[in-house]
C-alpha angles and dihedrals in degrees: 000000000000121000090248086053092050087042093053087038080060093056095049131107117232113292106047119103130177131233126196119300115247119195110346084308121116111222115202132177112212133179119238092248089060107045104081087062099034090060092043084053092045088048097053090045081069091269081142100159135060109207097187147340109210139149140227121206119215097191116198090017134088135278084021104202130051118196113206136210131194112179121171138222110213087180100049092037094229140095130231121211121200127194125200122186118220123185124244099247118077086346114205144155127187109258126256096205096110088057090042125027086194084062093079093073100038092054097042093059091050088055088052095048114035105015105251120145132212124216121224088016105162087214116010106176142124117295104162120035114036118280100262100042105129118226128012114268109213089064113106097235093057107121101253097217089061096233102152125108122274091044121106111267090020101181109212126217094294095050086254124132 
């Protein structure tokens, strides 16, 4: 663990820990409870920038869902990555929008397609798929043929449009 990860692991609330560092790049795990005031410390440690807001979904394992974070530093010339574990039932983070304005459409996304919701989220609707579609593609344990109802050619039980 470098000294600026153990700097910024100071900082942090309860809940943040830090795993070894890859590439220039700080990898932290943070609870969901955490996370709000571990990203507002981390922004005003010149972390000015969030890259992305994605999700990864371990089906079949728990917690199922990861949200992950990449913020990035332009001063100190290095990104830091935080992982937060959600459950798979009701799975929700707080939002960061008030730290980041980008976050809206990021999280957004990952609500759409993976079912995560963000609390505190000014606007949390579908972006991407039409308002209606039933489900959130990007999960593992979406059918992959797309047969439910609210898709395009949508067969009913009889295997009639």
């Amino acid at each position: 663990m470098s000294t600026l990860s153990e700097e910024l692991l100071a900082l942090a609330p309860a809940g943040v820990a830090a795993t070894p560092d890859l590439r220039n790049e700080l990898r932290f795990t943070a609870a969901a409870s955490a996370l709000h005031g571990f990203v507002a410390a981390l922004r005003d440690k010149s972390f000015e920038m969030l890259v992305y807001v994605t999700a990864v979904d371990n089906y079949l394992d728990e917690p199922r869902f990861e949200v992950v974070y990449g913020l990035r530093s332009l001063a100190r010339n290095v990104d830091a990555r935080i992982h937060v574990p959600v459950p798979g039932e009701e799975p929700s983070v707080p939002t960061v929008t008030d730290l980041y304005p980008a976050a809206n459409w990021m999280e957004r996304e990952v609500w759409d397609m993976f079912g995560v919701r963000f609390e505190g989220h000014p606007n949390l609707e579908r972006i991407l798929m039409w308002e209606g579609f039933q489900g959130h593609p990007l999960r593992k344990d979406y059918p992959l043929l797309g047969n439910t109802p609210g898709t395009p050619g949508h067969l009913g039980k009889g295997g009639k449009a």
